[in-house]
DRENBADO-844449 format. One record per residue (C-alpha): residue number from 1; x, y, z. Coordinates in steps of 0.001 Angstrom, whole numbers. Each point is the difference from the previous one (the first is absolute). Layout:
// residues N
PT	pos	c1	c2	c3
PT	NUM	X	Y	Z .
...
//
This chain:
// residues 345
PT	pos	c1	c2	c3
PT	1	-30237	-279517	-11353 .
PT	2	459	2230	-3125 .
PT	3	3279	1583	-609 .
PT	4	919	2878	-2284 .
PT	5	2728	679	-2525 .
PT	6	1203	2892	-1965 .
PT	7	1296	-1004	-3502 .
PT	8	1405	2234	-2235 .
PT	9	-108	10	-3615 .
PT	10	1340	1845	-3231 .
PT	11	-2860	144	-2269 .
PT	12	1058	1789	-3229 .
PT	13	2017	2172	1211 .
PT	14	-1354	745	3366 .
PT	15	-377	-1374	3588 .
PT	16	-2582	-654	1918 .
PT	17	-749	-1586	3226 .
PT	18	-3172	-2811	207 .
PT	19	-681	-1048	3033 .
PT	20	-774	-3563	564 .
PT	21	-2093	-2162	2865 .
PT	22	1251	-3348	472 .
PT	23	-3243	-1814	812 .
PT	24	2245	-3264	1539 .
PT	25	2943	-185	2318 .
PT	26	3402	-1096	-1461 .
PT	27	834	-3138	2184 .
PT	28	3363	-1804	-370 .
PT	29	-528	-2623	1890 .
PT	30	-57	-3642	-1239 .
PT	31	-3084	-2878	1191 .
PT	32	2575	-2793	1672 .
PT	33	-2814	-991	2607 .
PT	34	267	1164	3836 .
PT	35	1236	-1327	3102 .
PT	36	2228	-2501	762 .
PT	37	-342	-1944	-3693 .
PT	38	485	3637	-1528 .
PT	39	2518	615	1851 .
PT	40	1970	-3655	-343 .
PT	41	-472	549	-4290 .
PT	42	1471	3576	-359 .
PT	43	2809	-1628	1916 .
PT	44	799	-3051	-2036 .
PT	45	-1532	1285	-2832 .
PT	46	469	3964	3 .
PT	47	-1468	2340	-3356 .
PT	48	2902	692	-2260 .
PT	49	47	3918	-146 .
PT	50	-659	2406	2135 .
PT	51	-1592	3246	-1468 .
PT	52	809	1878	3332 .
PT	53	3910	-45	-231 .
PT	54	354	-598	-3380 .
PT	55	3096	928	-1966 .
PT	56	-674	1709	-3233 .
PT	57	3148	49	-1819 .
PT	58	803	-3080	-1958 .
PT	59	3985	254	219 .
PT	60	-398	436	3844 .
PT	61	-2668	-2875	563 .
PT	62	2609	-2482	-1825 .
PT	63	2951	1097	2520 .
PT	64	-1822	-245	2588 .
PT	65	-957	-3831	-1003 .
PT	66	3412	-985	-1130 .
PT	67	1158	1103	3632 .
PT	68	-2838	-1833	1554 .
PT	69	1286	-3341	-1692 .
PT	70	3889	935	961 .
PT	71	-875	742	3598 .
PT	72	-1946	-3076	377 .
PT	73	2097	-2225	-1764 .
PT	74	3001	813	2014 .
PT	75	-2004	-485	3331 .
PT	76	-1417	-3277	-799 .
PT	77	3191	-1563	-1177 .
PT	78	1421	644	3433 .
PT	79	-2627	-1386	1865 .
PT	80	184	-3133	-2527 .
PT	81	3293	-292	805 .
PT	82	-500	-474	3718 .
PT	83	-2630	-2539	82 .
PT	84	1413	-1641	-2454 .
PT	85	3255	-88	2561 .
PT	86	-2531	-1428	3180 .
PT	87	-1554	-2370	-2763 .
PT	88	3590	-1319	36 .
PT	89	333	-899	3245 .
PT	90	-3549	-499	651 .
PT	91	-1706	-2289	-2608 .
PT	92	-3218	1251	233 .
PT	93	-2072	-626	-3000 .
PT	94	-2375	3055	698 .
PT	95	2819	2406	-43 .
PT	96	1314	-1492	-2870 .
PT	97	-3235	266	-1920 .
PT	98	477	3945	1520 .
PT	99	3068	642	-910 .
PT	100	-405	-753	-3818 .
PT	101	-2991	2072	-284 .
PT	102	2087	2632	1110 .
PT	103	2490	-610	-1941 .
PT	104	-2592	-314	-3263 .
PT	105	-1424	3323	1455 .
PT	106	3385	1531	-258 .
PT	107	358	-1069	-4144 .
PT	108	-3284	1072	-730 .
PT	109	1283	3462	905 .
PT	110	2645	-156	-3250 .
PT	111	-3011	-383	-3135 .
PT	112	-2050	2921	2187 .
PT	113	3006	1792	-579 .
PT	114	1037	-154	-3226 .
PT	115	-3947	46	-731 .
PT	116	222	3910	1664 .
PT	117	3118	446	-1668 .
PT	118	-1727	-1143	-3880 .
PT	119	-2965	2164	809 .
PT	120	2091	3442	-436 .
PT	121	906	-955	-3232 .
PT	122	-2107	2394	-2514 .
PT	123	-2379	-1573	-1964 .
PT	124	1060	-1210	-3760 .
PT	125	-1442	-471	-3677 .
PT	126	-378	-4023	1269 .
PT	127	-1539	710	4084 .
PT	128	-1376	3229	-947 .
PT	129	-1256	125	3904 .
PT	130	3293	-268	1312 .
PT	131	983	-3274	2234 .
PT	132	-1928	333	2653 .
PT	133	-2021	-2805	54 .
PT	134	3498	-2301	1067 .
PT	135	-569	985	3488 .
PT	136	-3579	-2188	-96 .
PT	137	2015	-2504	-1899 .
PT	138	3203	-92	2923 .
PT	139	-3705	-274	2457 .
PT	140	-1226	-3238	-2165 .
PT	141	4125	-1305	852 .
PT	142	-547	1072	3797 .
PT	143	-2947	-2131	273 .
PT	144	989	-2919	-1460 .
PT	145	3251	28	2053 .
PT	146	-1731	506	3286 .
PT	147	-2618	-3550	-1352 .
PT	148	3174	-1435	-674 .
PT	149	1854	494	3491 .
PT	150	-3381	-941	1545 .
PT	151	45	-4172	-1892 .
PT	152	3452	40	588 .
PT	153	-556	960	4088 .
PT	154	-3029	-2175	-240 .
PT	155	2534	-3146	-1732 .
PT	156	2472	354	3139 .
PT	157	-2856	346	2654 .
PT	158	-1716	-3442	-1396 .
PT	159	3777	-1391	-108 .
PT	160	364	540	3461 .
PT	161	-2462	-1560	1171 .
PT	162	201	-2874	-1576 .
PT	163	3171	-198	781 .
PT	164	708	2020	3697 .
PT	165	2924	879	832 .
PT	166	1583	2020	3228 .
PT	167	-79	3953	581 .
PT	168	2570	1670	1634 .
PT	169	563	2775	1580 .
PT	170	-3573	1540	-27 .
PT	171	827	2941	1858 .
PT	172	1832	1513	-2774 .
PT	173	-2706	-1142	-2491 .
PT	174	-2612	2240	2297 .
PT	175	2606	2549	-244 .
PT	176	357	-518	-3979 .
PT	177	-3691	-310	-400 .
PT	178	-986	3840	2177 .
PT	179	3147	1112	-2653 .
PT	180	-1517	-424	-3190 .
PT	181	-3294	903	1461 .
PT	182	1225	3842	518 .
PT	183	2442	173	-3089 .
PT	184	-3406	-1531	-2576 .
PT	185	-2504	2239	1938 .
PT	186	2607	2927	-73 .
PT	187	383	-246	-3922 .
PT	188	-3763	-1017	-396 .
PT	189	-575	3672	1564 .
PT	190	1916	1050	-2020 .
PT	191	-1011	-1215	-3691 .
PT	192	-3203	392	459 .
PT	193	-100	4201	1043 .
PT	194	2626	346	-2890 .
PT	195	-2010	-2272	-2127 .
PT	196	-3283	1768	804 .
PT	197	1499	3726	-344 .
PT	198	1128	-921	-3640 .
PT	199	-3056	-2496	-869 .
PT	200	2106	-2613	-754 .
PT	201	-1988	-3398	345 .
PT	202	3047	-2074	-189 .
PT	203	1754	1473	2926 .
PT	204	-2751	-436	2132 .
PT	205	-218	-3370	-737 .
PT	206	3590	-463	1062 .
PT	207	-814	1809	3139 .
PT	208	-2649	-2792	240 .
PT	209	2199	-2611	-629 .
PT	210	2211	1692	2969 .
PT	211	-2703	252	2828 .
PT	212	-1260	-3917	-1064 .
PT	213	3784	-638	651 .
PT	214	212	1967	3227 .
PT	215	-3258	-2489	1351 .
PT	216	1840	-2748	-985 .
PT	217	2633	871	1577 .
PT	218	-2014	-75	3100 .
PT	219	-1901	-3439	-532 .
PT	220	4270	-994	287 .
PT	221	6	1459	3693 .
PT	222	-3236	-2104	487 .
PT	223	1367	-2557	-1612 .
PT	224	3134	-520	2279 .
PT	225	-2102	768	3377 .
PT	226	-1795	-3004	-1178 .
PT	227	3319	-1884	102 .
PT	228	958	1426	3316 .
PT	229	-3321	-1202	1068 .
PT	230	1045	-3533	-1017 .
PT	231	-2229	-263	-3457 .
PT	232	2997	-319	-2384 .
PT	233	-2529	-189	-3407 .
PT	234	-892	3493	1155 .
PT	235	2792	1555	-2123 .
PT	236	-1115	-2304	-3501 .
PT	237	-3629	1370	802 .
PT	238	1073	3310	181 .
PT	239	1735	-44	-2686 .
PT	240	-3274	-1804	-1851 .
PT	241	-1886	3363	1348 .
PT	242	2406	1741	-1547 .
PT	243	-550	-1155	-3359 .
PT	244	-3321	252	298 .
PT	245	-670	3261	1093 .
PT	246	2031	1521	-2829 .
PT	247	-1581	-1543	-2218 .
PT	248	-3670	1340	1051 .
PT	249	1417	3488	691 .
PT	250	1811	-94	-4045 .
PT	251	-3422	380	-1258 .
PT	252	-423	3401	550 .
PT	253	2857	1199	-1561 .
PT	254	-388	-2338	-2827 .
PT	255	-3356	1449	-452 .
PT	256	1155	3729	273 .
PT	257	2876	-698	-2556 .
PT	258	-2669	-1801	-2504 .
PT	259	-2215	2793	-407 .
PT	260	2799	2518	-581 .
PT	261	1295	-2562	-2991 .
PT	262	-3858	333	-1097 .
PT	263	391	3667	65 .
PT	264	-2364	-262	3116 .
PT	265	-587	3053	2119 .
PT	266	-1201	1191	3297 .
PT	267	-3474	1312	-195 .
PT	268	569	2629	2072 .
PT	269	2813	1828	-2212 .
PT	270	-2305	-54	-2699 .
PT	271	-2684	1358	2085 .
PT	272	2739	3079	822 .
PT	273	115	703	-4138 .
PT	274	-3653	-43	34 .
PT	275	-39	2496	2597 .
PT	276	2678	2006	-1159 .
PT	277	-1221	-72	-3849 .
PT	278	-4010	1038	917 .
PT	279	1349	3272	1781 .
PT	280	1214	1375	-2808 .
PT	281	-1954	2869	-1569 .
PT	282	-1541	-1027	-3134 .
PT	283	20	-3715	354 .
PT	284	-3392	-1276	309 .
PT	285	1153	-3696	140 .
PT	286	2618	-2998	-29 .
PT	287	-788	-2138	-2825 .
PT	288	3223	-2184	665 .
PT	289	2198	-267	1820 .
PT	290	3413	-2164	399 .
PT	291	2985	-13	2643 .
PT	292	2580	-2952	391 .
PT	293	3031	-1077	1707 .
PT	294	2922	-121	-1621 .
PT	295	2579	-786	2646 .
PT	296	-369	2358	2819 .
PT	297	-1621	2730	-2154 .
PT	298	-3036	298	-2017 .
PT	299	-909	1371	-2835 .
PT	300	-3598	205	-1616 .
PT	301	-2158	2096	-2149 .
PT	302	-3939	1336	-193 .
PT	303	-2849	908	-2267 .
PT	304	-1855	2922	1262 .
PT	305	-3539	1467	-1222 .
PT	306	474	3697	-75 .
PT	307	-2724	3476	-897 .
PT	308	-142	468	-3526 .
PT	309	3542	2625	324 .
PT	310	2253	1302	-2328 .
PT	311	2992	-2233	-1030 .
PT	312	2560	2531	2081 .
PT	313	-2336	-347	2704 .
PT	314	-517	-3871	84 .
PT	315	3958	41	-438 .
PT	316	440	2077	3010 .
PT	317	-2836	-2498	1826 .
PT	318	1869	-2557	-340 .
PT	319	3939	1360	811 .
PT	320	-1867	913	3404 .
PT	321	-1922	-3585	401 .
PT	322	3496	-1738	-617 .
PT	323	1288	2998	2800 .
PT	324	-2306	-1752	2451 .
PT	325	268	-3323	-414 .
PT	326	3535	385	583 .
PT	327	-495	2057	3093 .
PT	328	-2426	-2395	1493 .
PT	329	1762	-3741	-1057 .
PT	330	2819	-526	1346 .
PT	331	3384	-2174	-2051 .
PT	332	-1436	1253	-3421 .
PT	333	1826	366	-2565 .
PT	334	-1864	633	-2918 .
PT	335	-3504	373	-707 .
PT	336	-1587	1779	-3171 .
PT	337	-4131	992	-175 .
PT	338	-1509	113	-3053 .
PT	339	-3286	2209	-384 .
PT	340	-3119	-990	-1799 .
PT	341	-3004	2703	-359 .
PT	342	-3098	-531	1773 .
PT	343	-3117	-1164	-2153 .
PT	344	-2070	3384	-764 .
PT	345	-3534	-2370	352 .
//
């Protein structure tokens, strides 16, 4: 359905209004598949910005993450600190293998941090785009923490059953196990609306990190209802699924993190400057056009083809195609349009 817009522009002096028919509909949303495996990816693997809620302001964005990271990290040493009590008493594998994800959760929280905290430093003659790009950097350390806790959970699964030994006290590993399912899923929740409102890729993966741990928190609870059931290599196999499963579900925010480093970029964002830039009276074209990530906010730049216009004119074009590219992209912090004159044959 076609959709009009009024823009107004100063054209040497004075204003006019051009009317413009949108021949396509603006859509936001993002291809993840439907039904139940749509569904089960935006959950595990959820998009890293959210152009809906987005915060603008770059100051504002970074509070917002560094008080993400406190929040969480606060939460998720206390339920660490608990299971790691009933793994005391217990000596169940599973919950061990738990427990020090959590635990490595919890740390990965401190390079996010000081990664926010770098990223409001103003840029210099040496990064001339500022520091940024540490927060994809602290994501690269978050992942290979979380591979890390997964072969060492995978080491003391195999140990166990090679050698068994007795579990205790299974109650309170149920107990321990429902725990750090509601604290990871709680600060999963969490990371990943803050990490979406600011677009930062890196806190969404550590919201990922969180819900994987939240799941394993559950295969614990099977885990000891396997013991109860009188199947004591339950708990090593649990703690074997464990491993496992966060090591399938780290791909996806591997793979998110990678193409930021690449100065990737979601398709639809640049499809938003498209839209944005060919509205604008007296562009007849994108020639080029550029937008990447650097942290959780972008920056980019365009070539446009404009009508063969006086200089003040194509000046004035272009002040009002940066105007709406700003208004329509969301987290941007800078993004210049240069103007080249359409071909009079």
């Amino acid at each position: 359905m076609s959709t009009a817009k009024q823009h107004a522009h100063d054209h040497g002096g004075h204003a006019h209004e051009h009317e413009h028919e949108h021949g396509h509909a603006h859509d936001d949303r993002h291809p993840h598949g439907s039904g139940f495996v749509g569904a089960l990816r935006e959950f595990f693997v959820p998009h890293t910005h959210d152009p809906a809620d987005a915060v603008d302001d770059a100051l504002e964005a970074s509070a917002q993450g560094v008080r993400a990271v406190k929040v969480s990290l606060f939460l998720l040493l206390g339920t660490t600190v608990l299971q790691l009590l009933v793994v005391v008493v217990s000596g169940s594998v599973a919950l061990l293998a738990d427990t020090v994800h959590n635990f490595s959760d919890a740390l990965t929280a401190v390079p996010l941090w000081v990664a926010f905290v770098l990223g409001r430093r103003a840029a210099s003659r040496r990064c001339t785009y500022g520091l940024g790009r540490a927060e994809d950097v602290a994501g690269l350390f978050i992942i290979a923490v979380v591979a890390l806790s997964a072969v060492v959970a995978a080491w003391q699964s195999i140990d166990r059953i090679v050698h068994p030994q007795p579990i205790t006290n299974v109650g309170w590993v149920i107990v321990a196990g429902l725990v750090g399912f509601a604290g990871n899923e709680a600060v999963a929740v969490y990371r990943i609306r803050v990490g979406r409102r600011i677009g930062s890729a890196a806190l969404v993966a550590d919201g990922v990190h969180a819900r994987t741990d939240g799941f394993t928190s559950l295969a614990v609870v099977l885990g000891a209802l396997g013991v109860l059931a009188g199947f004591p290599l339950a708990d090593p196999i649990a703690g074997l699924a464990i491993s496992a499963a966060i090591m399938v579900l780290l791909w996806g925010a591997a793979r998110s993190i990678g193409i930021r480093l690449l100065d990737g970029i979601e398709p639809e964002l640049v499809g938003r400057a498209e839209h944005a830039l060919e509205h604008v009276d007296g562009i007849r074209a994108v020639a080029q056009l550029r937008l990447r990530w650097v942290g959780h906010r972008l920056q980019g730049d365009a070539l446009v083809v404009t009508d063969d216009l006086p200089l003040s004119q194509v000046e004035a074009v272009t002040r009002e195609a940066e105007r709406q590219v700003a208004a329509h992209v969301r987290s941007l912090d800078g993004f210049h349009v240069r103007a080249t004159a359409a071909d009079p044959a």
